[in-house]
C-alpha positions in Angstrom: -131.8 59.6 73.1 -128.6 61.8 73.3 -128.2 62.0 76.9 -127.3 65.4 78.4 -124.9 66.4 75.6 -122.4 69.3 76.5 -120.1 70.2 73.6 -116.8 71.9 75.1 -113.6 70.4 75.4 -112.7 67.2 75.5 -115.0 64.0 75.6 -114.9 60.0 75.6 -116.9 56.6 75.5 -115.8 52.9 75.8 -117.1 49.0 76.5 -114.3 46.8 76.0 -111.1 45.4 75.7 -108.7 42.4 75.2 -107.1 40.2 73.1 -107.3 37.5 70.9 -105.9 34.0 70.4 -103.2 31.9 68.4 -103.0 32.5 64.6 -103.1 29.2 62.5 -99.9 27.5 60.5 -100.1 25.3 57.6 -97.6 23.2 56.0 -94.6 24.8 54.0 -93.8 23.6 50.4 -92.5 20.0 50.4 -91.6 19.5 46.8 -88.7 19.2 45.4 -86.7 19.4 48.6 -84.2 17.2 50.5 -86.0 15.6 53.7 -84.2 18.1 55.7 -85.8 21.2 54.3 -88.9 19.2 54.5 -88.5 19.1 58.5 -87.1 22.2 58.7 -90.3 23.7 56.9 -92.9 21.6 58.0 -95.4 23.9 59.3 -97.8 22.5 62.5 -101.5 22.2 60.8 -103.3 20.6 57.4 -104.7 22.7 54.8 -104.2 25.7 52.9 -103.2 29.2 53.2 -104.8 31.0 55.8 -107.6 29.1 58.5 -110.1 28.1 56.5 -111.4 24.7 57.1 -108.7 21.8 58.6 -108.5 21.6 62.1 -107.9 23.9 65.0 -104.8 25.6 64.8 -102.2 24.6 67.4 -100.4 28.0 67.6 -97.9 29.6 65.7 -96.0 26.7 63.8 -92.1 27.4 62.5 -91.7 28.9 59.4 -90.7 27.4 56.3 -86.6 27.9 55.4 -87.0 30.5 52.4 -85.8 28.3 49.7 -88.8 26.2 50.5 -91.7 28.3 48.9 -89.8 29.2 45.8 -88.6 25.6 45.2 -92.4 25.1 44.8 -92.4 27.2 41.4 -88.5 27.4 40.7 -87.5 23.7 41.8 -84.5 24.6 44.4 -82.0 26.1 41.8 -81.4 29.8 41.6 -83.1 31.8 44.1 -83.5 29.2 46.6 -81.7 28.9 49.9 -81.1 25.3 50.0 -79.6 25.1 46.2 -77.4 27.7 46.7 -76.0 26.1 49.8 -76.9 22.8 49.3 -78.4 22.9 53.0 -81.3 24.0 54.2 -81.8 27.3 56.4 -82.1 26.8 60.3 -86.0 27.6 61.2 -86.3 30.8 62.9 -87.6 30.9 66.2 -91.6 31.7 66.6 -91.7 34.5 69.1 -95.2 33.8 70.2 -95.7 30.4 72.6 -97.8 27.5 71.1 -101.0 26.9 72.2 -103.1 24.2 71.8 -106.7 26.0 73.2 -107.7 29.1 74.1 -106.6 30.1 77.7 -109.0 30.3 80.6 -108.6 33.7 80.5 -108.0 35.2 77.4 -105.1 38.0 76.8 -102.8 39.9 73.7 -103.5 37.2 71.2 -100.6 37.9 69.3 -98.4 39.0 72.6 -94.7 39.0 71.9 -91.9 37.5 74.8 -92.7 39.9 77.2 -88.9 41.2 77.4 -89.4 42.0 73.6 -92.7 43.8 74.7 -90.8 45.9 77.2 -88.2 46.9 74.8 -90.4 48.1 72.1 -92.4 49.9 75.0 -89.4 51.5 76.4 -87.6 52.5 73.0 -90.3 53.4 70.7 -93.3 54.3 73.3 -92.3 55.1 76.8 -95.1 57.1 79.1 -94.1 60.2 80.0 -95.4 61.7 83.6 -98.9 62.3 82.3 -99.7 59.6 80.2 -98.5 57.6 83.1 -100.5 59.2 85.2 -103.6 58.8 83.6 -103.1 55.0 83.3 -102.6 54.6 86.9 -105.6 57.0 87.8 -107.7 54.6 85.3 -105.9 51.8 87.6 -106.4 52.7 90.7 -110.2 53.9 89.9 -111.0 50.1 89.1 -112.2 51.4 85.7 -112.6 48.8 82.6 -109.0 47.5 81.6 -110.0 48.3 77.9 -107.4 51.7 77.6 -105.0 51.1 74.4 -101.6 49.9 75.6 -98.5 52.6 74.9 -97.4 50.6 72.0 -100.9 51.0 70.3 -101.1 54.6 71.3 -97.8 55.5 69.6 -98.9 53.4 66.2 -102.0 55.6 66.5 -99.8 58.8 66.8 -97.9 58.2 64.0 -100.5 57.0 61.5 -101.9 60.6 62.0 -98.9 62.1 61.3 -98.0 60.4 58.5 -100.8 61.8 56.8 -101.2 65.1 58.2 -104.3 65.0 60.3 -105.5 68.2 61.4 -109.1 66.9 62.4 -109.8 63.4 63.9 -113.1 61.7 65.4 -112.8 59.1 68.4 -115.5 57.1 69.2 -115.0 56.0 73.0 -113.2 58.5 75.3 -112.8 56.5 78.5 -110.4 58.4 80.9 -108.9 60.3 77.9 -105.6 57.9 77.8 -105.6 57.3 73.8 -107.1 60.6 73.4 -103.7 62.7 74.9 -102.1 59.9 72.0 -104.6 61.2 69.5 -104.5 65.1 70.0 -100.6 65.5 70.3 -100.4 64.5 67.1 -102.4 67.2 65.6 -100.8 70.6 64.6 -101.6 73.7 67.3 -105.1 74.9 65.1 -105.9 70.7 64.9 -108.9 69.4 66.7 -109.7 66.2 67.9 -113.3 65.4 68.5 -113.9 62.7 71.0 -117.7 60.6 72.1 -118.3 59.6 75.7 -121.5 58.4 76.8 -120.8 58.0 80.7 -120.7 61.2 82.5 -117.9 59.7 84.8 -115.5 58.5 82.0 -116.2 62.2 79.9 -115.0 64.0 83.5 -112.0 61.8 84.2 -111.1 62.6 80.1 -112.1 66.0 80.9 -109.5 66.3 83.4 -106.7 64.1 81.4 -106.6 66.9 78.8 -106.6 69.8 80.8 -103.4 67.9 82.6 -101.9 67.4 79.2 -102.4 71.1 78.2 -104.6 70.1 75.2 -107.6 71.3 76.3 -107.9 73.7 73.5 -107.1 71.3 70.8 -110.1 68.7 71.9 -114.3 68.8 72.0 -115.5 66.1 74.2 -119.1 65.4 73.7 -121.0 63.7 76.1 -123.7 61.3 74.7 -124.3 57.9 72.8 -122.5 57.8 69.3 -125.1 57.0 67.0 -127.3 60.1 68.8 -124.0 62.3 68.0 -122.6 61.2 64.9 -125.9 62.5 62.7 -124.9 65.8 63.8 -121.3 66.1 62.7 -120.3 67.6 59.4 -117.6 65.6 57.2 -113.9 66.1 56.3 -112.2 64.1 59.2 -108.4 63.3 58.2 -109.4 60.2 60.6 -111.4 58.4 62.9 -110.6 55.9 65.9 -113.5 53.8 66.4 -113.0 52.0 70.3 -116.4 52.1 71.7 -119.1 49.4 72.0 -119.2 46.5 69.9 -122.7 45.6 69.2 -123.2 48.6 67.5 -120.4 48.2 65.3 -121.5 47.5 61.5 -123.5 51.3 62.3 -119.8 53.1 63.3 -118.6 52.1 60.0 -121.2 53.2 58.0 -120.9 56.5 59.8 -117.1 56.9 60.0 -117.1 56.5 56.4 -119.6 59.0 55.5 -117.8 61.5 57.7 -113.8 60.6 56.3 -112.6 62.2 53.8 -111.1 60.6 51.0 -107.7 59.3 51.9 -108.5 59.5 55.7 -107.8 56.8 57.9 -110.5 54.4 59.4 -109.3 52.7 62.9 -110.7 50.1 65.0 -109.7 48.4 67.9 -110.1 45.1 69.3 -110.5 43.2 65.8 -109.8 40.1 67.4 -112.3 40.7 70.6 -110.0 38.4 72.4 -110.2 35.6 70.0 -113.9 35.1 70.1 -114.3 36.5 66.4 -113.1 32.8 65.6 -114.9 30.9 68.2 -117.8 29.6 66.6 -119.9 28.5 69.6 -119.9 33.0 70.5 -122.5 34.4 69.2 -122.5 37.2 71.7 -123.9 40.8 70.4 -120.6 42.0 70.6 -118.6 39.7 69.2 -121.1 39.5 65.8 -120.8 43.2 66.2 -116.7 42.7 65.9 -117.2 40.3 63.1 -119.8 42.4 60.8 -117.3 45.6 61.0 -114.4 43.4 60.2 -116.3 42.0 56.4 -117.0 45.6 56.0 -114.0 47.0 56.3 -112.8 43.4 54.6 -115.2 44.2 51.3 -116.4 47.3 51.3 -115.5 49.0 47.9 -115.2 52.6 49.7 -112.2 51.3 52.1 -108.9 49.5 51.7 -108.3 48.0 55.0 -105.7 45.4 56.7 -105.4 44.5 60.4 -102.1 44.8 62.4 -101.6 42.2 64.6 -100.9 44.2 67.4 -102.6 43.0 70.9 -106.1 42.6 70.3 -106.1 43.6 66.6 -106.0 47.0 64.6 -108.3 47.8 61.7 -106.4 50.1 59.2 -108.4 51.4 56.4 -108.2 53.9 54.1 -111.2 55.7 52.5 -110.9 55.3 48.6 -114.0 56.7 46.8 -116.5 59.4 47.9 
């Protein structure tokens, strides 16, 4: 049942968070190479493209010198690294550690050197004062640590501008940290719509807007999703789906029917900290991550792809009516 509902401005809802783990490596092309390219593109695990059967992967293996995959179809003449030098390339470094399990406590799966993190925070997504403030209000309320990171916000914020958004759907308001990413994107007559099921999170996003000044440019509506969502009309430019995961496979089915066509679909936490490729979790949410993700993977109404950023973005783009 909707749970007192008040439709005003602003509004939130969230159950989550994290990371995911290592992605696999396979061998590079060994044919028709000198035994140095061979080393050089060894990669660190059997099998094919991709993770599909073989064993475990052991993290992120170095990458094959670029001659090395042509010389597979081209033999290492023209177009290959190593026959025009005669040498092969130096392997570039991996910039994510190797693993050989899944840590005890699992984190940004695809985590960059954290001095590389910090610059691309600093340059491309620094906080200002309010933003700041309403991570370290989330902090220092001992909320859930599932708020998007700056870097995410920022992607967010510019995937609605690069398509115009003037109306955008989130699922999962929590304090209101991605929403203040979300809404200053928008144009002054935009409006961000925003789900929150717990009355504490919808206050505390409440009062994050009002702080940002965008409190005219955001409905929050208090209540569970799927007791909302029935009642919205379509045409959203976009939708940000970052609320509970059991649930999942019924957000995109809904998202969908309320995008317009060409409007972004968004999801966070496709990785779920890794679990989505732990066989042994059969956790609610974790089938919930895994039955959105082959939707949004096969669905003939969506193009998607995932960015590899912390715990995994689902970008998709709504195709057919």
């Amino acid at each position: 049942m909707l749970a007192r509902r008040r439709r005003g401005h602003l509004a939130g809802g969230h159950p989550h968070a994290g990371h995911a783990r290592r992605p696999g490596a396979q061998q590079g092309g060994e044919r028709h190479l000198p035994q140095s390219a061979v080393a050089a593109g060894r990669r660190g695990r059997r099998g094919g493209h991709g993770t599909h059967g073989g064993e475990e992967p052991a993290g992120v293996g170095v990458p094959p010198a670029r001659g090395a995959h042509a010389s597979r179809h081209r033999g290492a003449g023209r177009g290959s690294a190593a026959g025009r030098s005669g040498q092969a390339l130096p392997p570039r470094r991996a910039l994510v550690p190797r693993r050989t399990s899944l840590p005890e406590r699992r984190g940004d799966c695809l985590s960059v050197d954290e001095r590389l993190e910090r610059y691309i925070t600093e340059l491309f997504a620094r906080e200002d004062p309010i933003l700041a403030a309403i991570r370290e209000r989330h902090e220092a309320l001992q909320l859930p640590p599932i708020y998007i990171s700056p870097d995410e916000g920022k992607l967010l914020h510019v995937l609605l501008r690069a398509i115009g958004a003037a109306r955008v759907l989130e699922l999962g308001a929590l304090a209101g940290y991605s929403g203040v990413w979300l809404a200053r994107a928008l144009p002054p007559h935009g409006r961000l719509t925003t789900i929150e099921r717990d009355p504490r999170h919808a206050a505390l996003a409440r009062r994050a807007f009002v702080e940002a000044g965008l409190a005219e440019r955001v409905e929050l509506i208090e209540g569970a999703a799927l007791d909302v969502l029935p009642t919205l009309p379509p045409g959203f430019d976009a939708v940000f789906v970052d609320a509970d995961k059991a649930p999942l496979a019924q957000y995109f089915e809904w998202s969908v029917k309320l995008l317009r066509a060409g409007g972004l679909l968004l999801c966070d936490n496709a990785f779920f900290h890794g679990s989505v490729v732990d066989d042994a979790d059969h956790s609610s949410g974790t089938e919930g991550v895994r039955a959105f993700n082959r939707l949004a993977a096969t669905d003939p109404r969506v193009v998607s792809a995932v960015a590899p950023i912390r715990d995994g973005l689902v970008i998709g783009v709504r195709v057919s009516t």
